[in-house]
C-alpha positions as CSV (number, residue, x, y, z in Angstrom):
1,X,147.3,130.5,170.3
2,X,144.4,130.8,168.0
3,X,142.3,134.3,169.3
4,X,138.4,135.2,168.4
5,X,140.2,138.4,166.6
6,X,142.0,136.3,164.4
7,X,139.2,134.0,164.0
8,X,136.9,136.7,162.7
9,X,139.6,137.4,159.7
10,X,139.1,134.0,158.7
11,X,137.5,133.3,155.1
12,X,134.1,131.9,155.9
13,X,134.3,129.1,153.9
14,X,137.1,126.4,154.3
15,X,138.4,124.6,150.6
16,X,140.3,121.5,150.2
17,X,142.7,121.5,146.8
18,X,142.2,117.6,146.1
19,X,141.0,116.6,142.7
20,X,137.3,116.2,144.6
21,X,136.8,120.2,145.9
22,X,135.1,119.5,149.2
23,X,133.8,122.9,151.0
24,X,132.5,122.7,154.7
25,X,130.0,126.0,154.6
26,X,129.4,127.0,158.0
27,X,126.2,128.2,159.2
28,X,126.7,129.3,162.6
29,X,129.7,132.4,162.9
30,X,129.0,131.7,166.9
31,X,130.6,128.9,167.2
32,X,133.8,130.2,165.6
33,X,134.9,131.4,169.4
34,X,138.0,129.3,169.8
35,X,139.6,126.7,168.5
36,X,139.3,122.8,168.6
37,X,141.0,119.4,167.8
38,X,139.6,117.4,165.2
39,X,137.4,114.3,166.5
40,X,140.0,111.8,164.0
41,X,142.9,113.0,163.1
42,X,143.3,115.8,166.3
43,X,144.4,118.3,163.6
44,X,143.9,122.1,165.0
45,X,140.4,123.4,162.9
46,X,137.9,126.0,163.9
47,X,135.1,125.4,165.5
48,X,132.2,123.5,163.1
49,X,129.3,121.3,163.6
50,X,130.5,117.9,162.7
51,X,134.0,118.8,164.9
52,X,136.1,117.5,161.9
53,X,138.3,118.5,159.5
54,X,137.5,118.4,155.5
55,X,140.0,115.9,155.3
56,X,137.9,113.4,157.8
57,X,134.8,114.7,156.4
58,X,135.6,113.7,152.5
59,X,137.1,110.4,153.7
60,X,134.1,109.2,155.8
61,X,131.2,110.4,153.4
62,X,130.8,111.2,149.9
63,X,127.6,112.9,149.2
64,X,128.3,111.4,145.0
65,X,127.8,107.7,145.8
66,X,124.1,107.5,144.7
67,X,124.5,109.9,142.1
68,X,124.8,108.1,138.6
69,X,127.9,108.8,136.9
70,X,127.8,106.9,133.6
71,X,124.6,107.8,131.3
72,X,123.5,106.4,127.7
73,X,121.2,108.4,125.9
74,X,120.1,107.9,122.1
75,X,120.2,110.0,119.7
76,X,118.7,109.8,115.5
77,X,121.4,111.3,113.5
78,X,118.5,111.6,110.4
79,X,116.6,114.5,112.4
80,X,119.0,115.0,115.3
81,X,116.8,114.6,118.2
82,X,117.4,112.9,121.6
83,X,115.2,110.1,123.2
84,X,113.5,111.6,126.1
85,X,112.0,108.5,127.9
86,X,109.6,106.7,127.4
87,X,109.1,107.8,123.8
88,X,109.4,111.5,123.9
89,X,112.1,113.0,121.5
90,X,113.5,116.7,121.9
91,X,116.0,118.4,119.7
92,X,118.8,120.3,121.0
93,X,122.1,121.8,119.7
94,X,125.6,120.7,121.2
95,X,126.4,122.3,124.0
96,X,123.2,123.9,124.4
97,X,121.3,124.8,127.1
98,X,118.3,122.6,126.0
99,X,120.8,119.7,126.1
100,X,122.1,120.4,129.5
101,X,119.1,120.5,130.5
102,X,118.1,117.1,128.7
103,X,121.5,115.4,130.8
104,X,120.7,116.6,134.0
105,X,117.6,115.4,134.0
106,X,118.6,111.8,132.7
107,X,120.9,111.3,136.4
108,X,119.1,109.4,138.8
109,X,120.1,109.9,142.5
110,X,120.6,113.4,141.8
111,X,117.1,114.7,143.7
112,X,119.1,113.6,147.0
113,X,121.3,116.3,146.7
114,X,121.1,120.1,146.1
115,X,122.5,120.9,142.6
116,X,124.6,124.4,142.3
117,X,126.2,124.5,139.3
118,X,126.4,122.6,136.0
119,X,128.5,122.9,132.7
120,X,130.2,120.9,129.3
121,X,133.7,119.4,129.2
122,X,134.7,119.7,125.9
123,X,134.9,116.2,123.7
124,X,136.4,115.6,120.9
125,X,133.4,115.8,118.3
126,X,133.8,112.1,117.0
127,X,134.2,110.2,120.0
128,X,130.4,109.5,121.0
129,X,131.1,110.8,124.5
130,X,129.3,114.0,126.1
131,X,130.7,115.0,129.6
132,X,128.9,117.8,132.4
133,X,130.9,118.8,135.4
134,X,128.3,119.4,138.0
135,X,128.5,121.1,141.5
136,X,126.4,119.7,144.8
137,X,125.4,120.2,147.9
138,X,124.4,118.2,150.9
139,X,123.8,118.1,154.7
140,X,126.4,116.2,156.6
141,X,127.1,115.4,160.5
142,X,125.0,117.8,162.8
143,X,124.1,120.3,160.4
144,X,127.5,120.8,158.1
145,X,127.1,121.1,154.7
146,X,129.1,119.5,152.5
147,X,130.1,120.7,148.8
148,X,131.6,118.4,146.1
149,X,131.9,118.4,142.2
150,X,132.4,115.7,139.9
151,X,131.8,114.6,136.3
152,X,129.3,112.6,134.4
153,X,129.6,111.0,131.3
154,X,127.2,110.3,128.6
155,X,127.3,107.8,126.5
156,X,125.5,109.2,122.4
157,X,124.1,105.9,120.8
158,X,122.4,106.3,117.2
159,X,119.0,105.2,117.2
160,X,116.7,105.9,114.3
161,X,113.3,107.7,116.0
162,X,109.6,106.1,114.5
163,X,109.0,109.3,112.0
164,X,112.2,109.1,110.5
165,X,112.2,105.0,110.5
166,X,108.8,105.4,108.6
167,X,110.3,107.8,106.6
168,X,113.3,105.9,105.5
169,X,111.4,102.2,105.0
170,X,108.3,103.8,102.9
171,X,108.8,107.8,102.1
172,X,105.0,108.1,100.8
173,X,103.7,107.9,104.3
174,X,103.0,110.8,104.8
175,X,99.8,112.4,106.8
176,X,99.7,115.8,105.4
177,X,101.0,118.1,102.3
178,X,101.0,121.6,101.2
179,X,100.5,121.7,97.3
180,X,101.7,125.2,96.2
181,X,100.5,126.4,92.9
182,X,101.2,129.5,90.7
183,X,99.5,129.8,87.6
184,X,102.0,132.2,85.5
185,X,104.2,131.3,82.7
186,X,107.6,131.2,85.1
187,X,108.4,129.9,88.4
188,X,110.9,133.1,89.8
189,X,108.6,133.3,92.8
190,X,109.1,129.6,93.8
191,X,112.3,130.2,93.4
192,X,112.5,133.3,96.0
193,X,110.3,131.1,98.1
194,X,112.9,127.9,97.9
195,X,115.4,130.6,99.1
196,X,113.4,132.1,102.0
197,X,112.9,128.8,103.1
198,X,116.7,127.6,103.1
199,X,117.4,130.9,105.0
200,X,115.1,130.5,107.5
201,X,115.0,126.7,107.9
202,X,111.5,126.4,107.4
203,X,111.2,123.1,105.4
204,X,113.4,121.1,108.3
205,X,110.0,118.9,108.9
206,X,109.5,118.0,105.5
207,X,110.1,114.5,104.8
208,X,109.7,114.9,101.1
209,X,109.6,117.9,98.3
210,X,108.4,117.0,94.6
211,X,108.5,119.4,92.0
212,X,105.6,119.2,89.9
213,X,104.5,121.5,86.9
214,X,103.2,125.2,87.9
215,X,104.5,124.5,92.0
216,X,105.7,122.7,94.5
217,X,104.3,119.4,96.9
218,X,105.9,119.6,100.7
219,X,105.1,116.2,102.3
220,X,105.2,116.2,106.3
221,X,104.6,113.2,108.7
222,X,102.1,115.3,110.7
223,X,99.3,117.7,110.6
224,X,101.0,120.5,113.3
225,X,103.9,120.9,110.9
226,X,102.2,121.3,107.7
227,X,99.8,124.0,109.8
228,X,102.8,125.6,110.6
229,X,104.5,125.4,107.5
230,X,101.8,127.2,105.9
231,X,101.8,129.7,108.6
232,X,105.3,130.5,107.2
233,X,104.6,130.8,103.8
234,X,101.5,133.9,104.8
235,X,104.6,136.3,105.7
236,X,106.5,135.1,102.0
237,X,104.0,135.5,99.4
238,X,100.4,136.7,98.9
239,X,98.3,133.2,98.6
240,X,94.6,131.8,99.7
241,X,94.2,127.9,100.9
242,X,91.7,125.2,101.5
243,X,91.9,122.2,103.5
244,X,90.8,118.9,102.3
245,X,91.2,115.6,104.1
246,X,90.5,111.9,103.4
247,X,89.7,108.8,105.2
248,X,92.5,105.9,105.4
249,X,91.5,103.8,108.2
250,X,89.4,103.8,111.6
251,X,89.1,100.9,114.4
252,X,85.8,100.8,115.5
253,X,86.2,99.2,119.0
254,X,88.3,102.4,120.1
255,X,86.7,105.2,118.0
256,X,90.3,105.9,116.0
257,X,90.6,107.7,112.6
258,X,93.5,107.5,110.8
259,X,93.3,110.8,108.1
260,X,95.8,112.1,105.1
261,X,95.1,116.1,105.0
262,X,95.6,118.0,101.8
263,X,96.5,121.7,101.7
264,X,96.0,123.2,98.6
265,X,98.0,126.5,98.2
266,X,97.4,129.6,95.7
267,X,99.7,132.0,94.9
268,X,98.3,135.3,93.5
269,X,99.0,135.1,89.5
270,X,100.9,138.4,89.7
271,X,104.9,139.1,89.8
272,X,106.9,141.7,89.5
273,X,107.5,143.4,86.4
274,X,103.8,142.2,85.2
275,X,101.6,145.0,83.5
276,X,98.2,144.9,84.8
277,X,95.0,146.6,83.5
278,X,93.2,147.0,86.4
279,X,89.1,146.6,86.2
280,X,86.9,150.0,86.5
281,X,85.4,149.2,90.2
282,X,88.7,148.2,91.6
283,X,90.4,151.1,89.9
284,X,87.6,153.4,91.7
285,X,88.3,151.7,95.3
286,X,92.3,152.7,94.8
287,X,91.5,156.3,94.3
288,X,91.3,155.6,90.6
289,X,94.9,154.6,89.7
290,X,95.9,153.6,86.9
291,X,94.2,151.7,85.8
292,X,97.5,150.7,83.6
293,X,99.7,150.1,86.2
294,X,103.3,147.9,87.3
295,X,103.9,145.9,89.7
296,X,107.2,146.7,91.5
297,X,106.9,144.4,94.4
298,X,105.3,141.1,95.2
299,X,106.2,139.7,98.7
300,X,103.8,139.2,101.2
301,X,101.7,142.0,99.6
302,X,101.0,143.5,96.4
303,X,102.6,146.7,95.2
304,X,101.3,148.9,92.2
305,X,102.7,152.1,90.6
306,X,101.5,154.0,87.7
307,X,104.4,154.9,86.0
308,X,102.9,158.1,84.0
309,X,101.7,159.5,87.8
310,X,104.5,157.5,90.3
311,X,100.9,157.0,92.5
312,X,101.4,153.4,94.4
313,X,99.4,151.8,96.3
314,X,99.5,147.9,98.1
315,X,97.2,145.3,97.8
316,X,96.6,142.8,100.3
317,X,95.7,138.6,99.4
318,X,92.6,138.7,101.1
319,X,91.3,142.1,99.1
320,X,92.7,140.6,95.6
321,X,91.0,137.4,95.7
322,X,87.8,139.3,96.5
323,X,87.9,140.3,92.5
324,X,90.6,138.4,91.3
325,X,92.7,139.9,87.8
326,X,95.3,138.5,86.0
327,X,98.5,140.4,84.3
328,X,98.0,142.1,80.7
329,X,101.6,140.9,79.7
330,X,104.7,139.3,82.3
331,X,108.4,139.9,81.9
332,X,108.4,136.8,78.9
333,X,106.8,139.6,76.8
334,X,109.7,142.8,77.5
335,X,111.4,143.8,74.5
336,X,114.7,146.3,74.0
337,X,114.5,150.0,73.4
338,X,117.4,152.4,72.9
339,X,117.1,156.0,74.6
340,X,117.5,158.0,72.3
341,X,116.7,161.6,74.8
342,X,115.6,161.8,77.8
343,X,114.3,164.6,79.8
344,X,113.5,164.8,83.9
345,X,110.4,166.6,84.4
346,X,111.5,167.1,88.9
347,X,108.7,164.9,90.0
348,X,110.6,162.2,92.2
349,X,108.6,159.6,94.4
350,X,109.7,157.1,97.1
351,X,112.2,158.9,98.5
352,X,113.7,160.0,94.9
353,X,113.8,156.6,94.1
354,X,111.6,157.2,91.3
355,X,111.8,160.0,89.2
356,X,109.3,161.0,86.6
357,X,111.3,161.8,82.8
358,X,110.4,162.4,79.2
359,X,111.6,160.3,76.5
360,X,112.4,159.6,73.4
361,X,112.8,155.4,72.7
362,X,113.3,152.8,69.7
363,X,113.3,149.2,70.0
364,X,117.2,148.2,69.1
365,X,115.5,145.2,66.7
366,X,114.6,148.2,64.6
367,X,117.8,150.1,64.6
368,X,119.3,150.3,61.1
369,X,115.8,149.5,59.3
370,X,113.7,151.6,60.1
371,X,113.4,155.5,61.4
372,X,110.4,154.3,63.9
373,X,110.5,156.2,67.3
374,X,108.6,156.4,70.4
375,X,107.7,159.2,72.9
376,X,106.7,158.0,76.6
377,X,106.8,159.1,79.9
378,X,108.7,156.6,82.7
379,X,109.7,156.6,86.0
380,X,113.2,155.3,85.1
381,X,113.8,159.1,84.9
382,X,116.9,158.9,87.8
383,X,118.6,156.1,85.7
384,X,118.0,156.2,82.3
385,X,120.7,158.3,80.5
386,X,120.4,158.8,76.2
387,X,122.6,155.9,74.8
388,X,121.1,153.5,77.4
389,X,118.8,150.5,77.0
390,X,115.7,149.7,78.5
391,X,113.1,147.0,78.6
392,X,109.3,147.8,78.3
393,X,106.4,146.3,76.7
394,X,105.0,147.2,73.0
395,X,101.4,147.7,73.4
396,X,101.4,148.7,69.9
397,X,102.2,145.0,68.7
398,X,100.2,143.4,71.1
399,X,97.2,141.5,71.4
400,X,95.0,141.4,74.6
401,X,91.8,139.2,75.3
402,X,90.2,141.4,78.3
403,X,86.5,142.6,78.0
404,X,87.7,145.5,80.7
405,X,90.0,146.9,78.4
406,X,87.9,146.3,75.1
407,X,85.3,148.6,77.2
408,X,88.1,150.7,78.0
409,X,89.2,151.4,74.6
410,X,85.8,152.0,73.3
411,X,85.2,154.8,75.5
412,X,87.5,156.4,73.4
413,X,90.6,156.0,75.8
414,X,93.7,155.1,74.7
415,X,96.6,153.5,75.5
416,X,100.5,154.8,75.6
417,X,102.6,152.9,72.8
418,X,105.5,152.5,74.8
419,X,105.7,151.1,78.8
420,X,109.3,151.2,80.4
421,X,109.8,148.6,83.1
422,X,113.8,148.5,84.4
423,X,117.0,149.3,83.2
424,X,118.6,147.1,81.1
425,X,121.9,145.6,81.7
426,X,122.2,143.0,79.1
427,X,125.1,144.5,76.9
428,X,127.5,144.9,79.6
429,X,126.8,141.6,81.6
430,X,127.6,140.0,77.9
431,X,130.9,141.7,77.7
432,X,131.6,140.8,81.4
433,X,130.6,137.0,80.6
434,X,133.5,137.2,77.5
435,X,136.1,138.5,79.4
436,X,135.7,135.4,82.0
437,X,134.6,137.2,84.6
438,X,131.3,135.5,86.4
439,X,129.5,135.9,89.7
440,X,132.0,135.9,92.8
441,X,128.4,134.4,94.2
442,X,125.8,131.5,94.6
443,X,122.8,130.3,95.3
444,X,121.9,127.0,97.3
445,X,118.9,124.3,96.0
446,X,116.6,122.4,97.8
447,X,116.8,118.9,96.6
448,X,113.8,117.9,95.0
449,X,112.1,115.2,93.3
450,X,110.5,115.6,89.7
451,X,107.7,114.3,88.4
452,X,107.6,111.7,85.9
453,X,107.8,113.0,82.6
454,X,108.2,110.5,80.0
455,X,105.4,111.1,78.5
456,X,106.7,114.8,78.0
457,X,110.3,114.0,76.4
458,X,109.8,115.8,73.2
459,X,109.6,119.2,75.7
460,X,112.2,118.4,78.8
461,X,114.5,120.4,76.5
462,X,112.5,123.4,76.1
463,X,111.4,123.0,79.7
464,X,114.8,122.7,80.9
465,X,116.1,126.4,78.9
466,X,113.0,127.9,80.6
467,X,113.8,127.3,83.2
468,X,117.6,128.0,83.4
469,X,116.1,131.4,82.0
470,X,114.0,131.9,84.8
471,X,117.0,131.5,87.0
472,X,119.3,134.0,85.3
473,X,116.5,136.3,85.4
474,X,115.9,135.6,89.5
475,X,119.4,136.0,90.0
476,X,119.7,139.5,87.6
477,X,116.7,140.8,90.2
478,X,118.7,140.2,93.2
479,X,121.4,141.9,92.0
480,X,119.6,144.6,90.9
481,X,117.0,145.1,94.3
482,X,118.7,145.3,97.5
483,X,115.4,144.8,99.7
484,X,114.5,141.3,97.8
485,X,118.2,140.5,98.5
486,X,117.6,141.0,102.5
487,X,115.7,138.3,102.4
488,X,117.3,135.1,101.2
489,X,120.9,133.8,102.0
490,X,123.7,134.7,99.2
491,X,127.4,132.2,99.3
492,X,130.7,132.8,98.3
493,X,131.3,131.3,95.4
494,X,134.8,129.3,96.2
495,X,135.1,128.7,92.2
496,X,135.2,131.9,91.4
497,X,138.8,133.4,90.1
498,X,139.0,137.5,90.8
499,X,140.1,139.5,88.0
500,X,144.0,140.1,87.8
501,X,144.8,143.4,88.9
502,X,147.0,143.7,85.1
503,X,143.6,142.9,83.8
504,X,142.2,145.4,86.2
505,X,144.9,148.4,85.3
506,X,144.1,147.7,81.5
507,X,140.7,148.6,82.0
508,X,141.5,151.7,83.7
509,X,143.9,152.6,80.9
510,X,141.1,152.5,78.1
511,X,139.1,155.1,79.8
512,X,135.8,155.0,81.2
513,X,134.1,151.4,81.6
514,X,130.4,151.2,80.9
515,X,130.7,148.1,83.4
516,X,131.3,150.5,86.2
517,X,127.1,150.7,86.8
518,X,126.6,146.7,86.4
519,X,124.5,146.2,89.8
520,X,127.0,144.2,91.7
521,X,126.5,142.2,95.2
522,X,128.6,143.2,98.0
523,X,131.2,141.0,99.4
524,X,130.1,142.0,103.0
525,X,126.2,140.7,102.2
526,X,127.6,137.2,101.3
527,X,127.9,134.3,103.8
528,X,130.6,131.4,104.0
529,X,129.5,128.1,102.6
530,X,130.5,125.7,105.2
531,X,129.9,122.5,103.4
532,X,132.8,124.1,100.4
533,X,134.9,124.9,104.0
534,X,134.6,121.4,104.9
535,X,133.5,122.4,108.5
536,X,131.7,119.3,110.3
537,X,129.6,119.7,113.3
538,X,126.5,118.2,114.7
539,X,126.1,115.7,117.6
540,X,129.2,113.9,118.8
541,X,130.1,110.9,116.9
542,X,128.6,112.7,113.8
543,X,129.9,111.7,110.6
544,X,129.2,115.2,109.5
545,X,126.8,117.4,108.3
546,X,124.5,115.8,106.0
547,X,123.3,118.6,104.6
548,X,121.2,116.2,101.6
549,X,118.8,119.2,101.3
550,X,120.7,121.7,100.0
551,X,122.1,121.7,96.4
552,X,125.2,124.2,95.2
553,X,123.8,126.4,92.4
């Protein structure tokens, strides 16, 4: 005899096991006072509003009928983005909640019912197939509601969307570019800037890069991206723009234009390492520094020191192109000195960091020939060591073409023979490149087309050593600055070999090292390159990750 007591100790929601999870939810505890014979099958249930069991319930209605259980959606596996009718296309990561989102909402008949839960069934990642287990509910005979969960499956078909389609059958149509210029006698900046943009995905619009003398062309197929592409590169470098656009074609019976849009992009001419004579007035409006001062930093802002006082100061884009100046000599110009003494004088800046020291220099070309030495003052004070090498500029040897400093100089100021710039390195990265051992890291490349040069074959050669220069040279500063290296993406170099550990206890057998300060990168800074891994991902059916784009250093 079924009792109210035992009634009450009842779970309030009844559950069937079958393959299809059918749950009658009761709404009424009231009418849970005794017991009753179902309607069909006279089975003994409690008390519900429909009088019948979940077996007679699930056999007489299914709440899934009108619900669609087989989907095709479309998908372009050149920008991996999904058809959302009529011509609407969203991008979304597997098993994302933007592309659950995007399946649910591709399932007709599912308004009819109230939807509870949703989720992915795993698929294998080549088979095409996407599946969501999803969870309803609906009202049933005289009030009951009824619970049931089953599966839908999408079928991914590859469809090429109109940007990429235009993109693949003529790449110059294009509707907007950024043209990024520098004019300095390197390109290490566009090469921090190429790896800020890899890191943070920023050129994924692009439909086209070009490398072109003194900068870089970024083609996009519309306006928005290229605006927000250059809203990216404010918070990389210092730079000033103007915005140009041209006529193509207009209908006049609907008042259309059809316009190309050109962004032209300036990078402030200074880097780091460059030694700058600042002009008189903008020497004043910086609490006179200087005004022979280094640049230590150039990121989204300027950063001076004046290495005789360790005074710094930053300098924004918009304040520098107010009275644009351009570097006395860059990093090509840096020649070798030997310290010979050295001598801290206990003045330390940026958090000792810097350190203010006496010395007592040659250039190492002179060594053996001549007896001529050099006393300076440098901030290299809390790294420089006598027997060390250093690069600075000669100012002795030089020649300048600046009317500031000409009216400088007759004033009867002078100048200090000798400027120290970084610590050099150079003697013991040789030794390390004989003994076979080479950088346990890399770099990845955007790939990018070059201009035509064959009127210009006489100089590719040159050109080409530059610029393999300028890339030992980027990589030697990100080795040597920790806070520039926070900001781009360093690999794991699969190719490289680690040195032996014989090789390694020979070394410690021969006494001290002079390899033990080479700046080194960290193994725990470095990421996993997944295209050396062979890893594959992307959509399902996805032959892979294309990754076209990016180049192995």
């Amino acid at each position: 005899m079924c009792t109210f007591a035992a009634l009450q100790k009842l779970p309030p929601v009844i559950t069937c096991t079958s393959h299809i999870t059918c749950t009658l939810i009761r709404e009424d505890q009231d009418l849970l006072s005794v017991c009753r014979l179902c309607c069909l099958c006279g089975t003994s249930i409690m008390s519900n509003p429909s009088n019948m069991c979940v077996s007679c319930i699930r056999s007489q209605v299914d709440i899934t009928a009108p619900i669609q259980k087989q989907v095709t959606v479309l998908w372009c596996k050149e920008c991996n983005r999904y058809l959302q009718p009529p011509k609407n296309w969203v991008r979304a990561e597997l098993e994302s909640k933007e592309l659950l989102t995007f399946c649910v909402k591709r399932i007709k008949g599912l308004q009819k019912v109230k939807l509870v839960d949703a989720g992915f069934i795993w698929t294998e990642p080549h088979s095409r197939r996407l599946k969501t287990k999803l969870t309803v509910q609906s009202e049933v005979f005289n009030g009951a509601i009824l619970q049931q969960t089953f599966v839908v499956e999408y079928v991914v078909e590859t469809h090429m969307c109109p940007d990429c389609s235009r993109a693949a059958a003529n790449p110059n149509t294009w509707t907007a570019v950024v043209q990024v210029r520098q004019h300095t006698e390197h390109k290490r900046t566009f090469m921090f800037l190429e790896q800020v943009i890899l890191k943070y995905n920023a050129a994924s619009t692009c439909i086209n890069i070009k490398d072109i003398h003194e900068g870089v062309d970024f083609f996009f197929s519309k306006r928005s991206h290229a605006q927000r592409f250059l809203d990216f590169l404010h918070g990389v470098v210092p730079l000033r723009y103007r915005t140009d656009k041209q006529l193509v074609s207009h209908n006049e019976q609907n008042a259309t234009y059809n316009y190309k849009y050109t962004f032209s992009v300036e990078i402030v001419p200074i880097c780091k390492d460059d030694l700058i004579f600042l002009p008189s007035k903008i020497s004043s409006s910086m609490g006179h520094l200087g005004p022979l001062v280094l640049c230590t930093r150039a990121m989204n802002t300027l950063h001076f020191m004046e290495p005789n006082t360790l005074r710094t100061t930053q300098v924004e884009a918009p304040v520098f192109w107010r009275a644009p100046y351009r570097a006395l000599l860059n990093s090509r110009h840096l020649v070798e000195y030997m310290i010979l003494d050295i001598e801290a004088t206990g003045q330390t800046a940026a958090q000792g960091k810097l350190e203010l020291a006496d010395a007592q220099v040659a250039r190492v070309a002179d060594l053996g020939s001549n007896d001529t030495t050099y006393h300076v003052r440098t901030h290299l004070g809390h790294l420089l060591n006598p027997g060390d090498t250093a690069l600075g500029y000669d100012l002795t040897r030089a020649n300048f073409v600046d009317d500031e400093l000409e009216n400088f100089l007759q004033k009867g100021n002078t100048l200090p023979d000798v400027v120290l710039v970084r610590k050099s390195y150079e003697e013991r990265r040789r030794k390390r490149h004989v003994k076979g051992q080479g950088r346990s890291w890399k770099l990845k490349r955007m790939a990018m087309d070059t201009e035509d040069t064959m009127q210009l074959k006489k100089g590719q050669q040159a050109q080409a050593d530059r610029r393999q220069q300028d890339l030992e040279r980027f990589m030697q500063d990100l080795e040597e600055d920790p806070e520039m290296r926070s900001r781009v993406a360093l690999y794991k170099d699969p190719a490289h070999k680690p040195v032996a550990a014989q090789q390694q206890a020979d070394a410690m057998t021969d006494g001290y090292d002079d390899e033990d300060d080479l700046p080194e990168i960290p193994l725990d800074e470095l990421l996993d390159d997944m295209n050396a891994l062979q890893l594959e991902g992307g959509p399902p059916g996805a032959p892979g990750n294309d990754d076209d784009e990016d180049m192995e250093e």
